[in-house]
Each structure stands twice: as C-alpha cells, then as structure tokens.
N, C-alpha and C positions, 0 to 999 in steps of 0.2 A: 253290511256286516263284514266282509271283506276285509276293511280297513283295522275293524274292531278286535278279532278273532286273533291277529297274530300276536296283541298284547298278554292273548289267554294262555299261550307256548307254555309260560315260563310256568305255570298250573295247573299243568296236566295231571300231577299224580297225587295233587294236593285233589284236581275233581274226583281223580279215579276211587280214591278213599271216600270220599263224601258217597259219593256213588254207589258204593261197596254197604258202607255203613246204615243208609238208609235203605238198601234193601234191605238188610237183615232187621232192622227196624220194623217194615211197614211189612214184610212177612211176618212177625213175630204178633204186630198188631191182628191178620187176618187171621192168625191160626184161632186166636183168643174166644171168639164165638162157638170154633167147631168143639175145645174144652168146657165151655159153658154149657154147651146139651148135652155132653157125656154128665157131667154134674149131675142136670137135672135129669136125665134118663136111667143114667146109670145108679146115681145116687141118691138124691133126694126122692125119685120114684121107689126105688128099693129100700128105703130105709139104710144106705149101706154107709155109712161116716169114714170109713176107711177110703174108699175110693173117693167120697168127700175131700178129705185133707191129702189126698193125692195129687188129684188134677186139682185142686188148690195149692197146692204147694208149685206145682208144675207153671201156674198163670201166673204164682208172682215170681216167678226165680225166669219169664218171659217176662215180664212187664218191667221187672231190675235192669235187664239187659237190653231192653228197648228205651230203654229211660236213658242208660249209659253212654247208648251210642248216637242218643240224641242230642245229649252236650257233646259229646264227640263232634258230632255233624257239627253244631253253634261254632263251636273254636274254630275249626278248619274253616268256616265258613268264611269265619271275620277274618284273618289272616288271611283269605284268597282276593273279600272285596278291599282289603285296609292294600293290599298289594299289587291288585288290579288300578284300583282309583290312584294309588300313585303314578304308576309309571304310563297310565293314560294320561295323567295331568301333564307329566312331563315330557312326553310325547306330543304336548299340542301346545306347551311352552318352548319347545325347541323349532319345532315346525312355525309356529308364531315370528319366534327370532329371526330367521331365514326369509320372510317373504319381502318383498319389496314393497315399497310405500303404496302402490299404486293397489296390490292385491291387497295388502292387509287394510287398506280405507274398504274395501266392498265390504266387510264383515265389521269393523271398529271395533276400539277397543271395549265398550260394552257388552256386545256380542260375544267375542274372545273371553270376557271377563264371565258371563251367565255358560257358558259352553264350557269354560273347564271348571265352573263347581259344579251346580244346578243340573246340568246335563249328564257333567261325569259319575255326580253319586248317585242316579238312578242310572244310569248303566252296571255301575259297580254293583249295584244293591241286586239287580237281577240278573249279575255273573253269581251271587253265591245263591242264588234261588234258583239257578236253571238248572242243575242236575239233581238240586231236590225233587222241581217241578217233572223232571223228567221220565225220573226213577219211582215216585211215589203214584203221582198219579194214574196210571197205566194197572199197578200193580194194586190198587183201592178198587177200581173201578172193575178191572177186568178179572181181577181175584174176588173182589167181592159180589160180584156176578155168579163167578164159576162158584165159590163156595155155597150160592144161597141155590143157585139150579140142583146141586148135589143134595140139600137140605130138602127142599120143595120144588118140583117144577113149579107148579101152577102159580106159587108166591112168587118166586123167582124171577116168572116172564111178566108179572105185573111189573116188576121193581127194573127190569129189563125195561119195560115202557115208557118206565116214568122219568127215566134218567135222560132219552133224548129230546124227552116233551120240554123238558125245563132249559134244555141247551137252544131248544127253536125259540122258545118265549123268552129270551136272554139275546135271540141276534139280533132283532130291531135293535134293543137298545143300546147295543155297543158301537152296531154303525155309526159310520163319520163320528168314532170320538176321537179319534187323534187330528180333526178338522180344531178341535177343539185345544187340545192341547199344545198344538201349533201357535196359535192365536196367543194365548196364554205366554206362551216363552216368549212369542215375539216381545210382548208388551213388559215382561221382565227383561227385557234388552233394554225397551225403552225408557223404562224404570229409571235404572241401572245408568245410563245414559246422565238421564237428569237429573239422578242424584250426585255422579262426579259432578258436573258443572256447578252446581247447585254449591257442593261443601269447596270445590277448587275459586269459586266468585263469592265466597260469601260475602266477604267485605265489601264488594260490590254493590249486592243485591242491599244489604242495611245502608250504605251509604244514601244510595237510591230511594227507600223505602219500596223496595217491591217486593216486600216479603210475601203478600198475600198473592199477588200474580205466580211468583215462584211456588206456592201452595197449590196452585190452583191449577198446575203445567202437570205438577207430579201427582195432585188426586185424580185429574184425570186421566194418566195413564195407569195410577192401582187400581182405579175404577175397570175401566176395560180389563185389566188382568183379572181380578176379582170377578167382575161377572162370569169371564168364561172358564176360569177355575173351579167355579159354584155349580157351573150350568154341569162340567165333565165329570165334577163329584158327585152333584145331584145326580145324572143316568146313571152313574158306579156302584151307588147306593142304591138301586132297584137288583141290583143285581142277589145280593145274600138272602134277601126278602123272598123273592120271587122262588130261588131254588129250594133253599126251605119248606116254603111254603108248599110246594112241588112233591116234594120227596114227605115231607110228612102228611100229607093225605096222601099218599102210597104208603103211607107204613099205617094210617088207618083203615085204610081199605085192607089191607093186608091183614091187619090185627080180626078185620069184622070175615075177612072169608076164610083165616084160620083156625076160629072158634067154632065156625058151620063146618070146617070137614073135622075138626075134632068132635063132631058129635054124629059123626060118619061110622058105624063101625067096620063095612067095609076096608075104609080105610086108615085105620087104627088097625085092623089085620094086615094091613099091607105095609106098616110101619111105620107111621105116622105116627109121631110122638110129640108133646106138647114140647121138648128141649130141641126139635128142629125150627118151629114155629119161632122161638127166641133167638133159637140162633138165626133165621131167616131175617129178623126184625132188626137183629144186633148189625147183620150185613147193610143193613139201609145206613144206619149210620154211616159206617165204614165209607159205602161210596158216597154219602153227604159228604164226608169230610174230603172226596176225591175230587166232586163235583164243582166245591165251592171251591179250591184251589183251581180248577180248571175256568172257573168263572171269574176268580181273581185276575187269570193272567188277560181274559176277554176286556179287563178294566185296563191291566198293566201295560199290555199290548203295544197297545197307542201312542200310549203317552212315551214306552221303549223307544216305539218306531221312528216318534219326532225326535226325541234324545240322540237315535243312533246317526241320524240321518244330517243334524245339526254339526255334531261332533265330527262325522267322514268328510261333511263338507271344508271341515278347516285339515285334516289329513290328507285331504286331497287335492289340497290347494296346491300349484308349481310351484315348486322350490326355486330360489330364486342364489344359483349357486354363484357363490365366488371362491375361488382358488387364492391359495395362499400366495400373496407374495413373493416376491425372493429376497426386497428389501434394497433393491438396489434405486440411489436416488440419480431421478435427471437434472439434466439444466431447468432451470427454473423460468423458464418461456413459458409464459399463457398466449396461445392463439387461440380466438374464434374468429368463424369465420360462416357468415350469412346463419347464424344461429337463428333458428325461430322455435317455440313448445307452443305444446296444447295440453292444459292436464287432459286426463283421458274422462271423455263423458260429455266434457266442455266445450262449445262452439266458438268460442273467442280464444285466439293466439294472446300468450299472454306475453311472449316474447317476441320479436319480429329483426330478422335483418341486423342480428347484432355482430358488427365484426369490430373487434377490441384487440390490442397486442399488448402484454405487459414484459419486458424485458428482462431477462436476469437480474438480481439483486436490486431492483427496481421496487419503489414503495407506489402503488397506485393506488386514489381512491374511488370510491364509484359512491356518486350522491345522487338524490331522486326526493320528491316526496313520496307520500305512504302511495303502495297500491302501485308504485311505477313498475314494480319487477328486480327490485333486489333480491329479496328472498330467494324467487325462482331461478335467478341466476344462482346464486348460493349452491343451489340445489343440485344445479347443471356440474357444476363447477365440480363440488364433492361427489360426482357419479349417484348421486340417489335417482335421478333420470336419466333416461338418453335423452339427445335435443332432436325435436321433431324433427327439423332439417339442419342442416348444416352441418358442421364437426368441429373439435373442440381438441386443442395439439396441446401438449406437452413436453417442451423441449425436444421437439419438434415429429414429435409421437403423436399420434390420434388415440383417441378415449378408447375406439372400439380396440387398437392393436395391443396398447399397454393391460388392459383390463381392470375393473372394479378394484380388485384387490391393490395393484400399482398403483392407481392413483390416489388410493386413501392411503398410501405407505410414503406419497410423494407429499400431498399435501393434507395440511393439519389448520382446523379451524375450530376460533372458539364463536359459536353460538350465541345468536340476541340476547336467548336467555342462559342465563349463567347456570348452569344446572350442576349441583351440590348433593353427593350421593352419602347417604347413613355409612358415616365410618370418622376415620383419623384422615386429620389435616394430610399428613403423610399420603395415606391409601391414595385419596381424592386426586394428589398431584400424580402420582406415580402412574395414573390408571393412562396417561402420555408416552409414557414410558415404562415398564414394568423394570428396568434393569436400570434405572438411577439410582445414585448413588444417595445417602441425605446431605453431602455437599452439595450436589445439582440439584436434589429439591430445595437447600434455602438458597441458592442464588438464583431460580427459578420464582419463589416466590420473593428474593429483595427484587428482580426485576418488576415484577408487578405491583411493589407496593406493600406487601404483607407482610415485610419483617416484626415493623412495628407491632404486630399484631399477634403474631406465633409467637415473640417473644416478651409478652404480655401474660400468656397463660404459660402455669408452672409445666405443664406438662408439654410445651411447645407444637413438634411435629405431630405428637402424639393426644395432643385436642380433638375430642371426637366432638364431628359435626352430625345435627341432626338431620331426620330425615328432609331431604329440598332444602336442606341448610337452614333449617328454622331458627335457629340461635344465632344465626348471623345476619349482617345485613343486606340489602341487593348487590352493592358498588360489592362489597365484599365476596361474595360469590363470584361477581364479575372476573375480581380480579383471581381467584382461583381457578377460574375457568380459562382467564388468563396464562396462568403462572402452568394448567396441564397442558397447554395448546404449544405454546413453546420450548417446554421440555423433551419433546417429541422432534426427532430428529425429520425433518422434509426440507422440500425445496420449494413450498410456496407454503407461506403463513395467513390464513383469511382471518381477521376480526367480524367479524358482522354485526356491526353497533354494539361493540363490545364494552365501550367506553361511556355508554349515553348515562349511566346510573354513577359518574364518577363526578367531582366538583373540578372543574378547569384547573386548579394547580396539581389535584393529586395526576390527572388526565397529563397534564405537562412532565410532571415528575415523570410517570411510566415511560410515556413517549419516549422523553430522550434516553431513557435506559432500555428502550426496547430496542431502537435504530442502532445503541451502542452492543446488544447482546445478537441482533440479527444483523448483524452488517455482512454485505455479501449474500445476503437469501431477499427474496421475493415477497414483498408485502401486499396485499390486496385491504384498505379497508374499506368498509362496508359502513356509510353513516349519515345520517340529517343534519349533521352539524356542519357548517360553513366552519369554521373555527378549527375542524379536525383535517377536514379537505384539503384547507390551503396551503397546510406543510409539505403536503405528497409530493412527489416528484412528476405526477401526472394524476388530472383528474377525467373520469367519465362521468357525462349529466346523462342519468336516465327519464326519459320520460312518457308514459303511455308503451311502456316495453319495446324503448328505440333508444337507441342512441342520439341524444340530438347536438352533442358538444364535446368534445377531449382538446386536453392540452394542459397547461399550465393555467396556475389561477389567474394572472396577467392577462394572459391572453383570452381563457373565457370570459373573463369581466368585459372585453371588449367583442366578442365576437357571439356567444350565447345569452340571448334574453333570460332563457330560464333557469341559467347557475346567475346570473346579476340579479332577477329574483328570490333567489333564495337568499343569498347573500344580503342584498338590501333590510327583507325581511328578519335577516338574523342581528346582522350588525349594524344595521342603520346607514346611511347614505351611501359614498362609495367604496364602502370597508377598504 
C-alpha cells in the first residue's frame, strides 16, 4: 500500500468531506429509531397527534438531509475514483515507459495490459469506498449497539451476541479467497496474452486453418479464469445469506422475549414500553446494514489485496534511468571487442567472441542466416543491453563512459519492422527529428522513395496514416521508417533489413540516394540478401553468434564457405 497511498495526496479534502458527510448521514440514520419510540410512547400511546406530526415532521426533514448528503457523498465519490484511476494509470504508464527490456519481459505486455485496467478499477473503486466503509460502519454497528443497550439491556446484549456469531461463521469462508483471486488474474493475463497474438496472427491462423486449435488455447484459459472466478463468487455469496440469516433470528428471538417482558408488569413500572422494543428491533437493522458492509469488504478484501499487490509490483519495479544527452556527435568508429550476451534466464551465449571495427563514413554490412545473431547485435549496438563481456567503443568512447542517452543521440536506426504510428505522414517523419523543417521532411522522404507517393494524395505531408500504418503498404512503411531514421542527425545509421519488403530496383533507386544523402557518415546494414551485401564497403558473416568472415565481397567469396553459401544459394553459381 505504500506504493498506492501517495497517489491518494492529491484527495485528501475531497476524502475529508466524504468523511464529514457520511457521518452526518449515518447519525441522522441512528437517531431515526430513538424518534420512532417517542411516536409511539409519546404519541400513539397517548392519543396525542400533535407530538405525532412533530417528530414526524422532525424524521423526514432528517431523512431529506440524509438523502442530500448521500448524493453528496456519490458525486465526490466518482470524482475521487474517476481521479485516482487516472493518475494511477499513468503512474504505471510512465513507470512502464522507463523499464528496460529485460524487466519489463518478467511482467509482458499482457500483464502491464490487465494491471492498469482490471487491477486499477478495483483499486479505484475501493478508494471511494474506504472512507465510506470507514466512517459508517463503526458508527451502525457501535451506535447501534449503544442506542439499543439504552432502549433494553437484555435485547440489547442478545443483538450484542448475535453480531460476533455471524463475523465467526463468515471466517471460514473468506479464508484463502484471495488464493483465488490471484489464480483468476493470473489466467486473465493469460487470456489477455492470447488474444493479442490471436487478433496480431489472424491472417496466419486462417491461412493455416487453425482456427479451432487457436479456439481451443483461449477456452482453455477462460475456462481456468472462469472456474476460479465462480468458485471466489460462489464463497462471497454465502456471505449476505449467512449474516442475515444471523441477525434476523436475533431480531426473532428478540421480537419473542420482548412480548414476554411486556407482559411483565414489574417491568412496564420500570419503563418498559412497547416504542423501545421497536426501536430495539429497528437497531438490528441499523447494524444488519453495518454488518453486511463489513462482510462485504471480508469478500472485497482479497481480491483488493491481489489488485494492490499486482499494481506495486510494477511501481516498484527499478527505473531504469537515462540522462539526457547533451547532443553532441562522435566520430563514427564502431569497435567491439571480444563481445559475448546471454539474454538473462538463458544458458546459451547467443553472441560469443565478436570483435568487428567499422570506420568512419564506412558503409558495412553484417549478413547471417536467421537465428545467427543479428538482431542481438542490433540490440547491443542501440544500448537496449549491455554485452555480457566485452565493450563496445564509439569513436573511440566505451558504451559504459558515453551513456545510454549519447549513444541513442549518436546512432539512429531503422528497425526490421517498419513501424508506422496513427497520425500525418509529416508527425511520422519528424518523430527523427522533432525540429525539421518540411523541406527536410520531403528530401527526407524523396530519399527514401516516397515522393511519388506523398505527392499522389491531395493532402500531401498531411496524409494521415493509420493505426500500424494500415492503409499503406509494408515496403511503404519501410521506407518511412526509412525516410525517420535519416532525418535524425548521428554518426552511425543502422538499417536492419530495412530493405527486404522493397523490389530490387526501388532497393537500387534508395541506395544510391542514400550513400549520396549520407556521404561522410557510417552505414551499418543489417540483411539476408547477397544482392544488398555486396555493395558495402566491408562485409561481416555472422554465424552461430561468431564472427566467421569480414572483408570485401571478392575476398569472402574466396576465403568464407558460408558467405559463398549464401551467395550461391541466392544468386546461383559464382554470383
């Protein structure tokens, strides 16, 4: 709770009124019985109408003003949870942002995804119930005690009995319910899970025909949620049964030994009157209504506990800070040097022994089949990890001394997949650069190929693309992801198969306008294509996460089997 409470700061005086208002409330409700026996003692015993439409008048001009300040209470309420549930949401949206790759996979994005709805609106929902629960219950229970002792002892300390007999017959069945609840979220992770995959592969899954296997992945995880959803409703649901049940044979017991001492006249001289008996009875309600709120939160509890406990887990996850840059660019040197990774969890090195040097203004490519360890270099390279061993220079700087920040400020890369964010052709390019100009976005985008294309729709720069770019094609995407990656002022440009969705001559077109708009800067590409390699100025063969070849195409063709491999494989004898 810790973690939780200090998003509550910011409505403190919004609980303080809630607070204020229901006690005036739930006194207003307690007094209502002790006017009810003057009625009938005073009144309807005496024949007297006058004092009738007095303390009638008196219960409803209480019962107006308890009413009043019970929408009161509703309004402030929704306004505390509509304002909590925000800024908890984005509290775990920014903490989210900040983590590194490696923390935010322990939790995934389904997790993250059930944790700030799911989690957060039952949190939210019993911030505006906890000073109801606070202030009310206490004052039902403990007032409605004291008012019915003052009315009747002897009823009194029955209704006294009966209240902690039904709290004991109510703990079995709350035990290990938040065992239950747990269970339950988990499997709406998992859910959650399998329905991204599910709607992000669909074309997949029909292509394949495995619609009913995919059917069949996700009933059985709503199955497992559902049972133990059922099973923590099912004990929840003994719970209003039970105390009822409880409290109303205490108000018959009560009703059967208040009619025997009303026929007491001992005590009918000692002031027993049949308007305390009612009001003693009217008190059972009162603390029924205390009872089952307090029996509520025995269901609530749990299910809070797993909520809160889920939610602090990602609050207290390490930040994973980086400092601002200052913006200033190096030479464009890439050294590594005896580089090896391990993702973390994993017993296989997936990189080993890699020492590579690419030179200022130097176009290099790095070729592999799938699985050899491109990507992981990618990764190395853009600081999303450190390298198990080794180090990794930058004009003639190491990773650790320049920092995260420097080196995504030095180098700029576009991504396998061309990712294409909900807005204007413009936004998309500029998110490289936030201070281009729309000259440098369309020379930006004729480098990459897209003129033709911006200047096809009337609205040009200002073409909104949809969400993941769904209105355009892959190659297209590509090449805006292209056209942001170069707009961006660095000293080393990474493609990573940036090109594979493009047709050989658009691929040629770009090329030579990119070598002519980056001339002088550092090229890294990243690709399967023999065809795209052989231009480079220097190629690395990765294979099994080694190094096993660099040099020029010439000379790998003579000295590496497995760049003359791929090559053969691509272009047929001795390309």
């Amino acid at each position: 709770m810790k973690t939780i409470l200090p998003y509550l700061k910011a409505y403190r005086g919004k609980l303080a009124l809630t607070a204020v208002l229901c006690v005036i409330s739930t006194l207003e409700g307690v007094f209502l019985p002790h006017l009810m026996s003057r009625i009938v003692d005073e009144g309807i015993a005496a024949g007297d109408m006058g004092v009738i439409w007095t303390f009638g008048a008196i219960m409803f001009g209480l019962a107006l003003c308890s009413m009043l300040c019970a929408l009161l209470t509703s309004a402030v309420n929704a306004r505390i949870s509509a304002g909590f549930s925000h800024d908890l949401t984005r509290g775990m949206f920014q903490k989210a942002s900040g983590l590194n790759f490696e923390t935010f996979s322990k939790i995934g994005t389904s997790g993250l995804l059930t944790r700030s709805t799911h989690d957060v609106m039952t949190i939210s929902q019993a911030s505006s119930m906890f000073v109801n629960f606070v202030t009310i219950v206490p004052i039902l229970v403990i007032g409605g005690a004291v008012f019915a002792m003052l009315s009747d002892r002897v009823l009194g300390l029955i209704l006294l009995c009966s209240t902690p007999l039904a709290l004991l017959i109510l703990f079995p069945i709350v035990k290990n319910l938040d065992k239950l609840w747990k269970l339950s979220d988990e499997y709406i992770d998992e859910q959650n899970r399998l329905m991204r995959e599910r709607l992000s592969g669909i074309r997949v899954i029909r292509a394949f025909d495995k619609e009913a296997h995919e059917h069949g992945r996700i009933a059985h995880a709503t199955e497992e949620m559902a049972k133990y959803i059922i099973r923590a409703n099912t004990r929840a649901g003994y719970v209003n049964p039970i105390c009822m049940l409880v409290l109303n044979l205490a108000t018959v017991v009560m009703l059967l030994i208040g009619a025997q001492r009303l026929q007491d006249p001992a005590l009918l001289r000692a002031g027993l009157t049949a308007g305390k008996i009612i009001a003693t009875v009217q008190y059972v309600a009162l603390i029924l209504n205390g009872v089952m709120m307090l029996s509520w939160s025995f269901v609530f509890l749990p299910h809070l506990k797993v909520c809160v406990s889920r939610v602090s887990e990602v609050l207290t996850l390490p930040d994973d800070p980086v400092e601002p840059g200052d913006g200033t660019l190096y030479p464009g040197e890439l050294s590594l040097r005896g580089v090896g990774f391990q993702y973390p969890g994993s017993e296989l090195m997936m990189l080993s022994d890699i020492d590579m040097t690419v030179h200022a203004g130097e176009t290099a490519a790095l070729i592999g089949g799938t699985g050899s360890g491109k990507s992981t270099l990618l990764k190395l390279l853009l600081a999303f990890y450190p390298p198990t061993t080794g180090t990794i220079s930058l004009g003639g700087k190491p990773y650790e001394t320049l920092g995260r920040a420097a080196v995504r400020d030095n180098v700029s890369a576009a991504l396998q997949k061309g990712m294409v964010f909900e807005g204007t052709l413009l936004d998309n390019v500029r998110m490289g650069n936030p201070d281009a100009t729309e000259e440098m976005v369309k020379e930006a985008l004729d480098v990459a190929q897209m003129t033709e294309f911006s200047e096809s729709h009337p609205e040009g720069l200002s073409y909104r693309l949809a969400q993941s770019g769904a209105n355009i094609s892959g190659g297209q995407k590509q090449r805006i992801s292209i056209a942001r990656t170069i707009i961006k002022p660095a000293s080393v440009y990474i493609f990573d198969d940036s090109f594979s969705a493009l047709d050989f001559l658009t691929e040629s077109k770009l090329r030579k306008a990119l070598n002519r708009y980056l001339a002088g800067k550092t090229q890294i590409i990243i690709t399967q294509r023999a065809a795209t390699a052989m231009r480079c100025d220097r190629i690395f063969v990765l294979e099994q996460g080694r190094i096993v070849g660099s040099g020029t195409h010439d000379a790998l063709m003579q000295s590496c089997d497995v760049y003359r491999e791929i090559v053969r494989s691509q272009l047929g004898g001795d390309a």
